[in-house]
C-alpha positions as CSV (number, residue, x, y, z in Angstrom):
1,X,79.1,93.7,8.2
2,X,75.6,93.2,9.7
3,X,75.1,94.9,13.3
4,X,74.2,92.4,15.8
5,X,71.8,93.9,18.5
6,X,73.2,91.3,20.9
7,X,77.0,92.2,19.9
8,X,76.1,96.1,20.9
9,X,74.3,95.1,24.0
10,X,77.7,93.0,25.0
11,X,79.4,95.8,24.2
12,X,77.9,98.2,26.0
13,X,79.2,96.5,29.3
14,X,83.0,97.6,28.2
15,X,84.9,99.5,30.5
16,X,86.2,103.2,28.8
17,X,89.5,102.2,29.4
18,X,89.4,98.8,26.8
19,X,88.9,102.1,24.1
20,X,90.4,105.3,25.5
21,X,93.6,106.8,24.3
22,X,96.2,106.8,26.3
23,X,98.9,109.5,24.1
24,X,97.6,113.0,25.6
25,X,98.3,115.2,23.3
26,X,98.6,118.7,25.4
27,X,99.6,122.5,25.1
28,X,100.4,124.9,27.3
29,X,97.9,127.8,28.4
30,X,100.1,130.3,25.9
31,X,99.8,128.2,23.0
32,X,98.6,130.1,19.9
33,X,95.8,128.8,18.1
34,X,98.1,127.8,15.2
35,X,100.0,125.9,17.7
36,X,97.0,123.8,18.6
37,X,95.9,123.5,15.3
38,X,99.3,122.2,14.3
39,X,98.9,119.8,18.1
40,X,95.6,118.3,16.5
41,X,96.9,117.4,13.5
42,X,100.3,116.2,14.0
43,X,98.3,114.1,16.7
44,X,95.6,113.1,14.7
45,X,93.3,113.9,17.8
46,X,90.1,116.0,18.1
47,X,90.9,117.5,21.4
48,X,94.0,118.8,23.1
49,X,94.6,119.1,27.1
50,X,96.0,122.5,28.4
51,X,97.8,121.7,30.9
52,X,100.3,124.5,33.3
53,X,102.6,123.2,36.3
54,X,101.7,119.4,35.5
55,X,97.9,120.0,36.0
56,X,95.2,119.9,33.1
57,X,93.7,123.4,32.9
58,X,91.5,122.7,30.4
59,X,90.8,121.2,26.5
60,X,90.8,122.8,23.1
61,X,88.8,121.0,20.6
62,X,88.5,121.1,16.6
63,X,85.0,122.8,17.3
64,X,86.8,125.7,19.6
65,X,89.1,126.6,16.9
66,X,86.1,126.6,14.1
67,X,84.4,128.7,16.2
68,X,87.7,131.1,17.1
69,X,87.8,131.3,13.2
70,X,84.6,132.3,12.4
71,X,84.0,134.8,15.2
72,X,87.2,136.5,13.0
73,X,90.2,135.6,15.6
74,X,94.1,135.8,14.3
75,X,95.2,132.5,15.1
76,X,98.5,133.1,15.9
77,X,97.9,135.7,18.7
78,X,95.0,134.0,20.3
79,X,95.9,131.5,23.4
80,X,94.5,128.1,23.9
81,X,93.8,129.6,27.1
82,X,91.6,132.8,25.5
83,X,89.4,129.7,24.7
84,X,89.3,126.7,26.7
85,X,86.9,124.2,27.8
86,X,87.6,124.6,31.8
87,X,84.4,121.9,32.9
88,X,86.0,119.2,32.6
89,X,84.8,116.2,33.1
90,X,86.3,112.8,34.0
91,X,85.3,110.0,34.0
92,X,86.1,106.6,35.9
93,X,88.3,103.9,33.6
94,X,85.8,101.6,34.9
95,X,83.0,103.4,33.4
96,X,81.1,101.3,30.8
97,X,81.3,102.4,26.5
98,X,77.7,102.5,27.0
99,X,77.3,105.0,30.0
100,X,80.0,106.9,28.3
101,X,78.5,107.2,25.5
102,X,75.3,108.6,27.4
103,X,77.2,110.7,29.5
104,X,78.5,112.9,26.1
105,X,75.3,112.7,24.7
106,X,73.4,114.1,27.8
107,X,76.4,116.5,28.2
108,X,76.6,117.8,24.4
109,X,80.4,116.6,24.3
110,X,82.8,114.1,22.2
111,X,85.6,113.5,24.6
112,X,85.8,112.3,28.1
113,X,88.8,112.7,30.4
114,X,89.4,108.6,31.6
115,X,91.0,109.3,34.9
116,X,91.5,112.1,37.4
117,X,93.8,113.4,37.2
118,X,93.6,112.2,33.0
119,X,95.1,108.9,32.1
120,X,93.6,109.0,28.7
121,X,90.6,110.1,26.3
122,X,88.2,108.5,25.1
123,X,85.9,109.9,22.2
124,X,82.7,109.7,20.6
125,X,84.7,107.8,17.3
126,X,85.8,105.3,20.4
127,X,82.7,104.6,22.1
128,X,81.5,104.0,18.4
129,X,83.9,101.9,16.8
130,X,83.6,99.6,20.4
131,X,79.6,99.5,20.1
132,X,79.9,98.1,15.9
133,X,83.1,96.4,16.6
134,X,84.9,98.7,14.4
135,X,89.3,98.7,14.6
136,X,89.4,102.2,13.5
């Protein structure tokens, strides 16, 4: 498939919540590592919510767990909590694929929280897939 400047352009103009996801997959704060490892790929997601009491904490991603395992950590005795993203950042559903997209760029990030509190995620594979037309 050939990409169509004007077909990204269109795109661009999509609000995040055409792409986000809307299953959260969480944990709670005392959730080993293993746990959240297991969370990410029974969920076939790249981030996690921590959430305690009904109220989103924070997020584990696949990168924080690399990174727990190469500064040495025991998975199973080391909390989602011990190493948490707690700057979240959400977004408004409204927000456009294309400012979205920005936005994780400018902020070094692959997820945004659609929602406050989060009503879904959407990811840099989202924002993608909506800018070539991609199902996946």
């Amino acid at each position: 498939m050939e990409l169509n400047t004007a077909d990204v352009d269109m795109a661009e103009d999509v609000p995040v919540s055409r792409v986000a996801s809307y299953e959260i997959t969480s944990v709670s704060p005392q959730a080993s590592l293993l746990d959240v490892v297991a969370a990410l790929v029974d969920g076939d997601v790249g981030i996690v919510t921590v959430v305690e009491d009904g109220v989103t904490r924070g997020v584990v991603s696949e990168r924080d767990v690399i990174d727990a395992i190469y500064d040495g950590a025991d998975l199973s005795v080391v909390w989602s909590a011990d190493v948490m993203q707690t700057n979240l950042i959400h977004v408004d559903p409204e927000m456009t694929v294309g400012a979205a997209g920005l936005r994780m760029q400018n902020e070094g990030i692959r997820h945004l929280l659609v929602g406050d509190p989060p009503l879904g995620i959407v990811s840099m594979r989202d924002i993608v897939a909506a800018l070539v037309g991609s199902e996946d």
